[in-house]
C-alpha positions, 0 to 999 in steps of 0.5 A: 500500500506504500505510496498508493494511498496518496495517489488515491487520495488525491486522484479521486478528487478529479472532478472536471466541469465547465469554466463559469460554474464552480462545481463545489462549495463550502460542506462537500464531503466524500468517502471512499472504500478500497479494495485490493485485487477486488475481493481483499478490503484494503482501506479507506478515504475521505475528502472533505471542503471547508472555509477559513482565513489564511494571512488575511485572504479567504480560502477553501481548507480542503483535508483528504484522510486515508488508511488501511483496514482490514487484514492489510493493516495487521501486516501494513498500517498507514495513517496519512493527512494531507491538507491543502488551503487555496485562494477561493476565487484562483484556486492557487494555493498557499499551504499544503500539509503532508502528515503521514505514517506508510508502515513506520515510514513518516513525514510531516511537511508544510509547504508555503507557496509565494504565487507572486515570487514564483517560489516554494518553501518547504518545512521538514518537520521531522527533520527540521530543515526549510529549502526554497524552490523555485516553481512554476507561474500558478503551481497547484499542489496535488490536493489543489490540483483538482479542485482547480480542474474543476472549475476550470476545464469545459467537458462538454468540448472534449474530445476522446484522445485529448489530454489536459496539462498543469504544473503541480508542485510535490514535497520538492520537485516540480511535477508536470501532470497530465490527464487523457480522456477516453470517453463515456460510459453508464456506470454501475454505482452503489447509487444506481447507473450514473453516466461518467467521464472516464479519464487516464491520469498518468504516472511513472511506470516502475516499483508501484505501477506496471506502466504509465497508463496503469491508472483509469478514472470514472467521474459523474458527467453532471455539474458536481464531475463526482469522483466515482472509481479509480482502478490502478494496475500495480506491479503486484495485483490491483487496486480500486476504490469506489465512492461509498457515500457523500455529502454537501453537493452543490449541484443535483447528483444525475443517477440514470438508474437507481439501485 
């Protein structure tokens, strides 16, 4: 599971929608179950929207949560935290917290970006070190990062091969995420058939992921682009996740069939 989660947990919140209508608000909240090579329970997730003041500017508190259950973690525990505070209205960020605990393997950092100067500071809790990094004009981090795609990219004009493009900003490297979509399709949920958007994020093929393409994403084609499922082909067997319950919407959540 080490490594996993974080992925999970920022790749669930996904959600696209179109550029002059934001997609969440202030309450919206999901969780998710996980489950490893489809019959094991591997764990779970959950992300969750509040609003706060931070040096005098109003901004969305997002916090995603994920651990282990089950029998997975008798044998590998993880506990992480990640929390992300962006602009309201650009929805670039300002803070962004990593806090966590893969099988004894920890790390707490604080992250502090300065958009104007273009410059990342980053704060090594456990280590007790500070370095600056130069990064890229509007970084997003890797919780940011989606809620910025949501208000910020219009589904309706994509088209099946198109990939979408940002420049995120993790622990101390500069990050260039890319997102393809591949189409539609009327998935079966625990809420009913929901039309989804199905997307393939990209990541670096190697110890965890057999290959780059080895990640797929569903998301409800509504106005909310609810994070649906996740499914990741690893190195050794697989991992899905499904969102198991949610609240706050700001839109009407669109189910074709219910169960």
């Amino acid at each position: 599971m080490k490594r996993i989660l974080p992925i999970i947990i920022c790749l669930l919140a996904l959600q696209l929608t179109n550029a002059q209508e934001s997609s969440f608000k202030k309450g919206e909240w999901f969780k998710f179950k996980m489950s490893y090579s489809g019959f094991l329970k591997a764990g779970n997730a959950t992300l969750q929207v509040n609003e706060t003041i931070l040096d005098g500017k109003q901004v969305y508190h997002v916090v995603g949560k994920g651990w282990t259950t089950g029998a997975i973690k008798w044998f590998f525990k993880v506990e992480d935290r990640y929390e992300s505070y962006f602009d309201k209205r650009s929805i670039v960020p300002y803070k962004f917290i990593r806090k966590i605990d893969e099988g004894g393997h920890k790390k707490d950092i604080e992250i502090t970006f300065d958009q104007d100067k273009k410059e990342a500071l980053v704060h090594n809790k456990k280590h007790n070190t500070k370095k600056s990094f130069t990064t890229k004009p509007n970084i997003q981090d890797m919780v940011s990062t989606f809620y910025y795609l949501r208000n910020n990219i219009d589904t309706k004009n994509l088209k099946v091969g198109d990939e979408v493009k940002l420049d995120m900003f993790f622990d101390e490297e500069n990050y260039g995420f890319k997102l393809k979509y591949l189409g539609r399709e009327n998935l079966d949920t625990k809420f009913g058939e929901v039309d989804a958007l199905i997307f393939r994020p990209y990541v670096m093929a190697g110890r965890v992921f057999k290959e780059e393409e080895s990640l797929t994403l569903w998301v409800s084609n509504d106005k909310n682009k609810i994070p649906l499922r996740i499914k990741a082909d690893l190195a050794v067997g697989s991992l899905r996740a499904d969102l198991e319950a949610f609240k706050g919407l700001k839109h009407q959540f669109k189910i074709l069939v219910e169960d």
